[in-house]
N, C-alpha and C positions, 0 to 999 in steps of 0.2 A: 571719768564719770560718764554715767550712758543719759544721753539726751533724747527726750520725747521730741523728734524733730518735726514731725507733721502726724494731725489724727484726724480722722473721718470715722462718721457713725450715723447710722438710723435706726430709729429705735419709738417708742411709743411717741414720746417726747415732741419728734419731729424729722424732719430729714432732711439735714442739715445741721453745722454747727451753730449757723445763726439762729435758725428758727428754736433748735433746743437749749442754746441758752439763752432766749426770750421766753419761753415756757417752763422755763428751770425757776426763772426768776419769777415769773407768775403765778405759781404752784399751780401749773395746769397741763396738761397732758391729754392732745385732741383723739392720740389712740387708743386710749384706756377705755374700753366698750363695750355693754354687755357680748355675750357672745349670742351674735343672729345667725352662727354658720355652723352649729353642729357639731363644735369637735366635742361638747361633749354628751354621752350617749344618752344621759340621763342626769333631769336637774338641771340646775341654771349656773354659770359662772362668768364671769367675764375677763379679756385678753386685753393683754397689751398689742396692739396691730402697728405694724408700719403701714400707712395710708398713702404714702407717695408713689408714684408708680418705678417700675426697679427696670436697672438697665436689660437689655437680650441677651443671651448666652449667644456669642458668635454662632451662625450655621456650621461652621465648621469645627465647632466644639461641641457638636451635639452631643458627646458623651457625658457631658458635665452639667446636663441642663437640666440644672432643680432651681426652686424660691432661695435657699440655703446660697447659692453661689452667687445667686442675682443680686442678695442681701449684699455679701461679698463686694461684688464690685458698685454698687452705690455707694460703700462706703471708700474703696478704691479712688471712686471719681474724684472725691475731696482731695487726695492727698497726691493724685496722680503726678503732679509737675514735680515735686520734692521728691517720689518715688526713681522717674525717669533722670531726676539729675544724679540721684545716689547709683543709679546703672550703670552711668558715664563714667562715673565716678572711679568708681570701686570695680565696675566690672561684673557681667550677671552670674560669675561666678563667686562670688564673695558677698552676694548679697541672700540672706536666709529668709524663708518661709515661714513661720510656727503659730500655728493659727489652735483655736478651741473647739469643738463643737458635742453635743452628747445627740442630737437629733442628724443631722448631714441632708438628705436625701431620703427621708426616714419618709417624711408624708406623701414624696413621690410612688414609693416602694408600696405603702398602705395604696392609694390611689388605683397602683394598677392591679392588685391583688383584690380589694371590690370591684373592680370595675368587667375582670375578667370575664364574670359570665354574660355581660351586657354586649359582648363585642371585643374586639380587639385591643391590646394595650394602647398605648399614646405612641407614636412613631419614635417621639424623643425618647422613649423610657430605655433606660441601661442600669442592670443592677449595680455597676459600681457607682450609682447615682446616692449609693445610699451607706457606700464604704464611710466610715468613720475618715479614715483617710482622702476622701474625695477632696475636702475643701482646701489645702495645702498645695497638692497635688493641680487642682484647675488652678489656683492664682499662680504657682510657680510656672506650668505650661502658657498661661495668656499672659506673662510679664517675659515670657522666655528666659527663666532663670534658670541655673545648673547649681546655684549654690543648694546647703539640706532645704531640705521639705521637709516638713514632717508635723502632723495632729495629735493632739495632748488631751483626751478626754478623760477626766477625774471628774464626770459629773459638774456640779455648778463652783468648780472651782478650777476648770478647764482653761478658759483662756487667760485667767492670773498667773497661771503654770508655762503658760506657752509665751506670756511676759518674761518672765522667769527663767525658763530656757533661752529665749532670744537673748536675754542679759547675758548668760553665760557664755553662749555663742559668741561673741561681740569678745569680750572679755577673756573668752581661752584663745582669740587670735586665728579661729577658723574661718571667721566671717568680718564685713565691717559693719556692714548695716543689715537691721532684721526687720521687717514686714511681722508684726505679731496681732493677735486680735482675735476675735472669734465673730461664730456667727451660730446662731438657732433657730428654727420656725416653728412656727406654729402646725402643730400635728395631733392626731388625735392618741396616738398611744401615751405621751406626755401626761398631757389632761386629764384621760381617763385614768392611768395610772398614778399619776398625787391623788386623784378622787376614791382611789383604791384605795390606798392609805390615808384617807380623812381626811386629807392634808390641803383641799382644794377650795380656796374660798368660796360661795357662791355669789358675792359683794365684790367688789374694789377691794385690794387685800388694805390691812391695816394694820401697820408694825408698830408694836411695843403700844396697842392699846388693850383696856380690857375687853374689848369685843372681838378682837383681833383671831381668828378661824381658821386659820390657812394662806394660802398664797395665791396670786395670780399671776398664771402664766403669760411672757412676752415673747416676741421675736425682737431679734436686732441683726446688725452687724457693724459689727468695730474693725477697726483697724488703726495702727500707729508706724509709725518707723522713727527706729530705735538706731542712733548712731552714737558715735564721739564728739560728732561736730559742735562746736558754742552754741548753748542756745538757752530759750528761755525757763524752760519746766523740765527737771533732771528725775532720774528712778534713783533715791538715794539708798535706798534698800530694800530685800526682800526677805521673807522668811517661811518655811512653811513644814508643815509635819502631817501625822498621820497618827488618828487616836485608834483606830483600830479597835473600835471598842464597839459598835454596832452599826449593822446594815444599814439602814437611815436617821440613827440618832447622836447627837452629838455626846461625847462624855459628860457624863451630868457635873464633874467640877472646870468641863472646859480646859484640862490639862494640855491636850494638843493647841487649842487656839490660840493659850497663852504662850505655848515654847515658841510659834509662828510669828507671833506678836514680839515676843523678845528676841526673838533672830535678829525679823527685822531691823529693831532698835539696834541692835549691837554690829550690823554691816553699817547701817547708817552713821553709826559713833553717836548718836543720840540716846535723851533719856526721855521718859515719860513725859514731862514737864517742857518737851523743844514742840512735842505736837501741837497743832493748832487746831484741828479739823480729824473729825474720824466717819468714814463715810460704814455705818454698819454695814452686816449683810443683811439684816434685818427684815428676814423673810416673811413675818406676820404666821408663823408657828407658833403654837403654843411654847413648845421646848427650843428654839431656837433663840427667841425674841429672850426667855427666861435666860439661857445658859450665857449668851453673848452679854447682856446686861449686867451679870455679874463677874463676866472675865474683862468687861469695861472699867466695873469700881474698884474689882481689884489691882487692876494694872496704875488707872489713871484717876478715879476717884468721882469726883462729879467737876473735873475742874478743864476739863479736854470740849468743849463743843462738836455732838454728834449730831448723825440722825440717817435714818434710809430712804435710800429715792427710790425703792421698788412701788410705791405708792404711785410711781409717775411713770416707771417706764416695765411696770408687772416684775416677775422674775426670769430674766432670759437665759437662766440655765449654763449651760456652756460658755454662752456669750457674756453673761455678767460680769465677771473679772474684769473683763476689756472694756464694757458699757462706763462702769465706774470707776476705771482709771481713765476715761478718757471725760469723765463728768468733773475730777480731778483736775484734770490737764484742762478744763474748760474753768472752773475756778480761779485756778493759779495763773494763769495766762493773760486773760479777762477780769481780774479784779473783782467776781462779780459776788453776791453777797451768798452767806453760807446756807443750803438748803432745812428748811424748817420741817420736823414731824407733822403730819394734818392728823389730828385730835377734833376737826370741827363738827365730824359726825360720830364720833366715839371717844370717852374718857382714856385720856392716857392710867397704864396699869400699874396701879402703886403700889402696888405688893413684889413689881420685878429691884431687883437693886436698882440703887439710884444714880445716876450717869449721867450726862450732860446735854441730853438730849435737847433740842433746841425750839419753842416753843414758837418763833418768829424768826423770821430770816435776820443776819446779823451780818456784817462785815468781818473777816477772818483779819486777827490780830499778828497769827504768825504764820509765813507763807508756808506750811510743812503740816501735809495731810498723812492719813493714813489710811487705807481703803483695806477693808478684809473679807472675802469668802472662802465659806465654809462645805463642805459639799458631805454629799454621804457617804457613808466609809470613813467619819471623822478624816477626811481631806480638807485641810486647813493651808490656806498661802495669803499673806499678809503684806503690801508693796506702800511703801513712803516714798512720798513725790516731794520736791521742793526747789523753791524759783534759784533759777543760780545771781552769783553775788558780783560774779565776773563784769 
């Protein structure tokens, strides 16, 4: 069985495990902010920000110096002693990389492209700052690793995939332990481009209410490590597919989410009914919020307690996957009670199917969650966590 063995994260929420699940519990989130800095060109929206200040890219790694890596090792720091003993361990060859990202180096790249006619680029700027591949690639150089490397970008279903892979990794007997996780920043092509497609809230986003407009983008950056060893929050399964059926919209009967969803079930030897917790992707889209609500009744009925934490920590894109499994692994770990839909400034929307969405925080009855994102391209990956018994 693969064990969630140490996870770090920062992300709207806070930066920290502690301070994010004291904010988790509070339905509050100190980076959720209008936007005062421009990313987008036109029109008002608001960001999820991380507000803590982020570690330096070593001077001697200057090639790796974007927000995107910095994200990276803050959330590093958390997990760093559990990471260094799995080194010893296992050896830096047997230890894997697999990270998510869809932005990398992307705002860097924008940066020095306006800034061109002003003067000179940034001393630090290096095009491969902005490789998809970048964020993989710097953590396995500053942990000195030789085992794979390697980035999984599917859009916002990126680092659930690089979950996913790491699992595999671990499990085909190439690797022992995996570094997985993602990471995204805040950039203006992002922004402007959901605003392209309507898609951009200009509010705090608002999933599964009738007002609910679009989404608000976050930064984060997650990280977990993924072993054999005992321990307390297990990846009991994964599942995932590919609807293939439109550029950015999901299948209007949600056929891919569901085969995802049932994968999952069926590695894990569970049924609908062992769930306890289902953490949506619940992007505050019109079609998205719709389509998932009724691949929720149909699978599990109204009898699973759900809900989305994009309200608290934006949507971080790449990095989501990893944000909410690791909000998961903060759950089940911590005992701490199940996160509630905010409806206080908008009706929840009673015309989506009915689901178990949770109208007040509540204690989880059975330790076994399910976390699912959905990305475009109908990229569908679905991972159930649950406490071991051992």
């Amino acid at each position: 069985m693969i064990t969630l063995t140490a996870a770090g994260m920062v992300n709207a929420l806070g930066n920290n495990l502690a301070e994010i699940a004291e904010n988790l519990q509070a339905n509050t989130a100190p980076g959720m902010v209008p936007d005062t800095d421009g990313w987008l060109q036109q029109g008002e929206c608001w960001v999820g920000r991380v507000t803590g200040e982020l570690p330096e890219i070593p001077p001697d790694m200057v090639q790796y110096h974007s927000r995107n890596n910095r994200l990276l090792l803050a959330a590093l720091a958390q997990i760093r002693p559990q990471v260094d003993e799995a080194i010893v361990r296992y050896g830096n060859e047997r230890v894997a990389v697999v990270l998510g990202t869809s932005t990398s180096g992307l705002d860097e790249g924008d940066r020095m492209v306006s800034g061109t006619h002003a003067g000179k680029p940034p001393a630090s700027y290096r095009y491969g700052q902005q490789e998809l591949g970048d964020p993989s690639r710097f953590l396995s150089d500053y942990l000195q690793l030789f085992g794979p490397a390697l980035t999984v970008s599917t859009a916002c279903s990126s680092s659930a995939r690089a979950i996913i892979t790491g699992q595999r990794l671990i499990e085909s007997g190439m690797v022992d332990a995996a570094i997985v996780g993602g990471a995204d920043t805040l950039s203006r092509m992002p922004v402007n481009g959901f605003n392209s497609l309507e898609s951009l809230s200009s509010t705090r986003c608002k999933p599964f209410s009738a007002a609910r407009n679009g989404i608000t983008i976050g930064e984060a950056g997650a990280l977990i490590l993924l072993t054999k060893e005992p321990g307390k929050v297990q990846l009991l399964g994964v599942g995932e597919s590919s609807d293939a059926w439109h550029m950015s919209a999901p299948h209007p009967e949600g056929v891919g989410a569901i085969r995802a969803i049932e994968m999952a079930l069926r590695e894990a030897e569970l049924t609908a009914q062992d769930i306890g917790y289902i953490n949506m992707h619940g992007t505050a889209t019109r079609l998205n919020d719709e389509i998932e609500a009724k691949v929720v009744n149909q699978l599990f009925g109204e009898s699973v307690p759900c809900s989305s934490t994009k309200h608290l920590t934006g949507h971080t894109l790449g990095a989501a996957g990893a944000c909410e499994a690791v909000l998961c692994y903060l759950l089940l770990s911590q005992g701490l009670r199940l996160p509630a839909q905010n409806f206080t400034d908008a009706h929840q929307d009673l015309t989506l199917a009915p689901c178990g969405l949770l109208s007040a925080p509540q204690p989880f009855t059975k330790p076994i969650m399910l976390s699912n994102s959905f990305a475009f391209g109908g990229n569908n990956a679905s991972l159930i966590f649950g406490v071991s018994h051992d």
